[in-house]
PyMOL CGO cylinders between C-alpha atoms (Angstrom):
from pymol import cmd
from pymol.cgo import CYLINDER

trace = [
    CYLINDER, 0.00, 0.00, 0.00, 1.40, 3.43, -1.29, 0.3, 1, 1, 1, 1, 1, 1,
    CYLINDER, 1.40, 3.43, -1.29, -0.16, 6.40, 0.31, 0.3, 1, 1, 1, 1, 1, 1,
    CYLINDER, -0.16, 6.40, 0.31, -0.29, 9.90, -0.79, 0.3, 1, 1, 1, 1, 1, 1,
    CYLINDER, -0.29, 9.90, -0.79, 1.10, 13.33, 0.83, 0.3, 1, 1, 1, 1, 1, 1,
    CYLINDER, 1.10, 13.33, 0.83, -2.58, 14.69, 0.94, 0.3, 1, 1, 1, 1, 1, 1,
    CYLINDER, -2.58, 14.69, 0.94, -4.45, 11.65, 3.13, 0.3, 1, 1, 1, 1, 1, 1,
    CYLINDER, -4.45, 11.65, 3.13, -4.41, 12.96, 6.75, 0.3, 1, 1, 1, 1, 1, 1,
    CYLINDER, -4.41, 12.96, 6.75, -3.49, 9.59, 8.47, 0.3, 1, 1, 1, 1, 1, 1,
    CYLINDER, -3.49, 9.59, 8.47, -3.08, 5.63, 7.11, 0.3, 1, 1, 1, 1, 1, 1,
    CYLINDER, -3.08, 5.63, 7.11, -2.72, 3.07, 9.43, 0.3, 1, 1, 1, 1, 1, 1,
    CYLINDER, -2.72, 3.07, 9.43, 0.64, 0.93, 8.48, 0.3, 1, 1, 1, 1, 1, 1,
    CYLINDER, 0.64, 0.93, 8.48, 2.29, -2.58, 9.67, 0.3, 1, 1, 1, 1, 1, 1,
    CYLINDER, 2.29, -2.58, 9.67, 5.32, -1.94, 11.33, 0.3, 1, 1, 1, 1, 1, 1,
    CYLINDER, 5.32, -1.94, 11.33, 8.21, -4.12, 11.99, 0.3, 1, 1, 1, 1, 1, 1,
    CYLINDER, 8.21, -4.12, 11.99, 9.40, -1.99, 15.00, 0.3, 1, 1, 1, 1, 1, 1,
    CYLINDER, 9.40, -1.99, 15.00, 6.40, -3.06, 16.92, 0.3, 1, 1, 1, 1, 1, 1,
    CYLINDER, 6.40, -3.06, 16.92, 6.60, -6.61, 16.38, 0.3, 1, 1, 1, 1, 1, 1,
    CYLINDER, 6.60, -6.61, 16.38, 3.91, -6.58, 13.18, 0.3, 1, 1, 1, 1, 1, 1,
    CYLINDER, 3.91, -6.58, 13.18, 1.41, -4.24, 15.39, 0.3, 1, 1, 1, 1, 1, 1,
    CYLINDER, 1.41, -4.24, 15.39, -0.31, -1.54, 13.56, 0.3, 1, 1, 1, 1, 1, 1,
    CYLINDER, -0.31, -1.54, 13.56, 0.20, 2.09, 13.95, 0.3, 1, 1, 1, 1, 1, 1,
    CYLINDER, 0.20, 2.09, 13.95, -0.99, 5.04, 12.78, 0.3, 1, 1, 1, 1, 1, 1,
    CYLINDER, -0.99, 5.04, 12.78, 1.42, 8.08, 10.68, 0.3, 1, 1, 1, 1, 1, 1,
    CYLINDER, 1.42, 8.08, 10.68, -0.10, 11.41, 11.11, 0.3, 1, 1, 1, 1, 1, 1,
    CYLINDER, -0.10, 11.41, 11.11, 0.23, 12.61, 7.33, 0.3, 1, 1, 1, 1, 1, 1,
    CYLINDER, 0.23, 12.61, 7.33, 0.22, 16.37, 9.28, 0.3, 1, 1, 1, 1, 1, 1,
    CYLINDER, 0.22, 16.37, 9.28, 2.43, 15.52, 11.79, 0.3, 1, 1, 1, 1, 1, 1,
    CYLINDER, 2.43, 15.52, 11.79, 4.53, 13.81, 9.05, 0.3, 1, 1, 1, 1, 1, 1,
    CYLINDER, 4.53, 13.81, 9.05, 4.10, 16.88, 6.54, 0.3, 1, 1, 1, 1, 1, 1,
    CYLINDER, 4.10, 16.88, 6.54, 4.86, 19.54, 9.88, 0.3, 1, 1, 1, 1, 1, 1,
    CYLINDER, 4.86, 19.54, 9.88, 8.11, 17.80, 10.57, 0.3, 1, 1, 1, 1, 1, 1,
    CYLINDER, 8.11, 17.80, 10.57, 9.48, 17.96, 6.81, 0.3, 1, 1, 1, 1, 1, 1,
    CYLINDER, 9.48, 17.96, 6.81, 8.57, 21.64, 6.80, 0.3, 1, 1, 1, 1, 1, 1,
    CYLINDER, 8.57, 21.64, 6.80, 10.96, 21.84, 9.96, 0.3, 1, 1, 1, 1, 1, 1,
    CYLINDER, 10.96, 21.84, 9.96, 13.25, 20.25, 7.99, 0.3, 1, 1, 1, 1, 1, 1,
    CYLINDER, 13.25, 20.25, 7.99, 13.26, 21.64, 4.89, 0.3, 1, 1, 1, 1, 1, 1,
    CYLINDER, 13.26, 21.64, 4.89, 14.80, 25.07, 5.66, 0.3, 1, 1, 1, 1, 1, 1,
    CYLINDER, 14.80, 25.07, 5.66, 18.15, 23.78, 6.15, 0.3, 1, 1, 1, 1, 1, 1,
    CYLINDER, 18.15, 23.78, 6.15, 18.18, 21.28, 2.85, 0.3, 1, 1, 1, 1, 1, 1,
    CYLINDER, 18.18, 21.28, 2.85, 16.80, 25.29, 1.10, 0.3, 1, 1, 1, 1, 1, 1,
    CYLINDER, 16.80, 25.29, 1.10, 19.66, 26.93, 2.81, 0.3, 1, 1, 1, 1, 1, 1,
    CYLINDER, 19.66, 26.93, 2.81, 21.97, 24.63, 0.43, 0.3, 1, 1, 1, 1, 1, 1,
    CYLINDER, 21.97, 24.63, 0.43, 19.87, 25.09, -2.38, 0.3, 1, 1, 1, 1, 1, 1,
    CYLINDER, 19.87, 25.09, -2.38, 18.14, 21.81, -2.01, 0.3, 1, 1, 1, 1, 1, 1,
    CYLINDER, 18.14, 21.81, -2.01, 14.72, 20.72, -0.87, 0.3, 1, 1, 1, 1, 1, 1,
    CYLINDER, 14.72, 20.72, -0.87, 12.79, 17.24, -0.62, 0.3, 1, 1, 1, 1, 1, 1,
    CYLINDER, 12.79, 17.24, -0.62, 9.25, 16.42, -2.53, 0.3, 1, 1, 1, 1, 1, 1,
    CYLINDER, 9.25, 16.42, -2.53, 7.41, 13.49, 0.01, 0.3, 1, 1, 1, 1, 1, 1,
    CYLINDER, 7.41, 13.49, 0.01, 6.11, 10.81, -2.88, 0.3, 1, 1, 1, 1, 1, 1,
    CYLINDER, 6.11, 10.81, -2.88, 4.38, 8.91, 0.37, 0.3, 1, 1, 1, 1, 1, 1,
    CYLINDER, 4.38, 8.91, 0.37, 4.92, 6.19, 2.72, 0.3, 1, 1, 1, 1, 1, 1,
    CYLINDER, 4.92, 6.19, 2.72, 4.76, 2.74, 2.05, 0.3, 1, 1, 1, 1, 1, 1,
    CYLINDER, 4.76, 2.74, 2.05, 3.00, -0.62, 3.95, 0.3, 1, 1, 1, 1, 1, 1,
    CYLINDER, 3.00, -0.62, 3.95, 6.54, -0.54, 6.86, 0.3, 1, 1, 1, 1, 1, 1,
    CYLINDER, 6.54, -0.54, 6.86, 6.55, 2.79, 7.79, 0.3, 1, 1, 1, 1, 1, 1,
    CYLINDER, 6.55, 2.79, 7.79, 9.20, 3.71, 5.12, 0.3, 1, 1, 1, 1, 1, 1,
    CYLINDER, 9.20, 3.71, 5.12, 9.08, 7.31, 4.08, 0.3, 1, 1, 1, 1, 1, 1,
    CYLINDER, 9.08, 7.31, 4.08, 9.70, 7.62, 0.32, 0.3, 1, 1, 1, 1, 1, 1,
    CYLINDER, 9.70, 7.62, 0.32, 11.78, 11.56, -0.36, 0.3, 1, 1, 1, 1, 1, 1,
    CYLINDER, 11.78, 11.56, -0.36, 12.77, 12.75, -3.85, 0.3, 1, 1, 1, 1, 1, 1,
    CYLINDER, 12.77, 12.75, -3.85, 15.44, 14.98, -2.90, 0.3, 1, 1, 1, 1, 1, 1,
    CYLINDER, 15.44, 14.98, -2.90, 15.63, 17.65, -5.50, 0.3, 1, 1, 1, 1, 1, 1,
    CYLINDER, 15.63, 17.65, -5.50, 18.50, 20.70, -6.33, 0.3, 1, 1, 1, 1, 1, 1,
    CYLINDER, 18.50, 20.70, -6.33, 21.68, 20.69, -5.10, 0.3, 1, 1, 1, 1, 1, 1,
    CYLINDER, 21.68, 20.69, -5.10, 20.40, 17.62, -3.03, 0.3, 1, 1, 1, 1, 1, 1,
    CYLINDER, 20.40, 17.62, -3.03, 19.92, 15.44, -5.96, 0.3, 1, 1, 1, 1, 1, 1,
    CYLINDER, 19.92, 15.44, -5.96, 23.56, 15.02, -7.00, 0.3, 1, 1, 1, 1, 1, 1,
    CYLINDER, 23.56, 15.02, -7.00, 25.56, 15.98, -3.79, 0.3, 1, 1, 1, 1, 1, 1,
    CYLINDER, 25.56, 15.98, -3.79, 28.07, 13.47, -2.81, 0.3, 1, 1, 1, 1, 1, 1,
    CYLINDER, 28.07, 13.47, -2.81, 26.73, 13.89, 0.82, 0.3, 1, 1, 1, 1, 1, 1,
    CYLINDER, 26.73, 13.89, 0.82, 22.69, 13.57, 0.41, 0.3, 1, 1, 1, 1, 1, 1,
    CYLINDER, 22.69, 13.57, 0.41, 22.76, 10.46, 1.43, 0.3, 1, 1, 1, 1, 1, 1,
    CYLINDER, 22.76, 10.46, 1.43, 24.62, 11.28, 5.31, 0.3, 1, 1, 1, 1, 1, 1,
    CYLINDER, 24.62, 11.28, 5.31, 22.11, 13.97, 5.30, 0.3, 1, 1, 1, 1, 1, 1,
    CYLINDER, 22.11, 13.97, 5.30, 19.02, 11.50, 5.10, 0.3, 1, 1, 1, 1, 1, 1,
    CYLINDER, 19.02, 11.50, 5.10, 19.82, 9.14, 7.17, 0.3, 1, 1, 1, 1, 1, 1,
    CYLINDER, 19.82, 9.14, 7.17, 22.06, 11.03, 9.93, 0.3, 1, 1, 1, 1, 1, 1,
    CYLINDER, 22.06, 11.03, 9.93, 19.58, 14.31, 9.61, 0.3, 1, 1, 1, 1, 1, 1,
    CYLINDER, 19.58, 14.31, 9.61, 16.17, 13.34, 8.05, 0.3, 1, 1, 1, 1, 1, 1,
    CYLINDER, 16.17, 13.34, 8.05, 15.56, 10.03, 9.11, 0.3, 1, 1, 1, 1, 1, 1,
    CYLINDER, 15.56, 10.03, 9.11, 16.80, 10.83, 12.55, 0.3, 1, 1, 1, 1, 1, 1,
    CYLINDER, 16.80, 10.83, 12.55, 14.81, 13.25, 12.71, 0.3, 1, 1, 1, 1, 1, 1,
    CYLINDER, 14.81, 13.25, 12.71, 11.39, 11.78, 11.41, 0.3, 1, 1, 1, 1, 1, 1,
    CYLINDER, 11.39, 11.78, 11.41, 11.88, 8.73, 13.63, 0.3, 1, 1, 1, 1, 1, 1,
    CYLINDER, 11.88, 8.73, 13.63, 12.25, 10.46, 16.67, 0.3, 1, 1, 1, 1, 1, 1,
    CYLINDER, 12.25, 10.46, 16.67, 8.81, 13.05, 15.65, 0.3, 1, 1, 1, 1, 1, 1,
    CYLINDER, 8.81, 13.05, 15.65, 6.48, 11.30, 13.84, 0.3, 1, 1, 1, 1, 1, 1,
    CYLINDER, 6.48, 11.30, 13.84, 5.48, 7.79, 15.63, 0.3, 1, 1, 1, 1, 1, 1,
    CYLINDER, 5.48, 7.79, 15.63, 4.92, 5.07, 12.96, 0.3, 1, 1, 1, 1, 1, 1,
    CYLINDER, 4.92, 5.07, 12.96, 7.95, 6.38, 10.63, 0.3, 1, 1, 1, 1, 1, 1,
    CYLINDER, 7.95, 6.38, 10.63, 10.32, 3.17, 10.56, 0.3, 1, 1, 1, 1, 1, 1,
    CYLINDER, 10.32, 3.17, 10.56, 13.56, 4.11, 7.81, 0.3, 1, 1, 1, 1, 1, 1,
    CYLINDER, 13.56, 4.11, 7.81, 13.36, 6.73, 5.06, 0.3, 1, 1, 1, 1, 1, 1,
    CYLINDER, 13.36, 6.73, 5.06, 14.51, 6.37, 1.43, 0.3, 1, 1, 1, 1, 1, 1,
    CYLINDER, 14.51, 6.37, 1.43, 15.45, 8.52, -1.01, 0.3, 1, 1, 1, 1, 1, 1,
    CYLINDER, 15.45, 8.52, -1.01, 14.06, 8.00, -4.49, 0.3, 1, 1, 1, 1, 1, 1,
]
cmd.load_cgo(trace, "trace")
């Protein structure tokens, strides 16, 4: 199951929970990558959210400078991922697409 950046929540399986389901607030979700986002801007980058699959993975399209830098993937999962896992319950990895 692929979910959109407009539905407001989806309920997902997560591993990190032993299988039990869990609910990712789309606007908590969507809140948290608009705390983000400044700093990817700053460097002339920025991040599109194509949705979040069945496992709680966050699918990003990082876009500008982002999208070729040698470093985009430390950012994501030292800085984004961190980030989203600790904020948004539900959110299990994040991947860059």
């Amino acid at each position: 199951m692929r979910i959109s950046p407009t539905e407001t929540a989806v309920t997902v399986k997560s591993t990190a929970r032993d299988g039990e389901s869990v609910e990712i607030d789309q606007s908590l979700l969507a809140s948290t990558l608009e705390y983000i986002r400044p700093a990817l801007q700053y460097d002339g980058g920025d991040l599109i959210l194509e949705g979040v699959d069945e496992d709680g993975t966050v699918n990003l399209n990082l876009v500008g400078a982002c999208s070729g830098c040698p470093m985009s993937m430390m950012t994501l999962t030292a800085g984004i991922e961190r980030i989203l896992i600790d904020r948004v319950p539900g959110v299990t990895a994040v991947k860059a697409l």
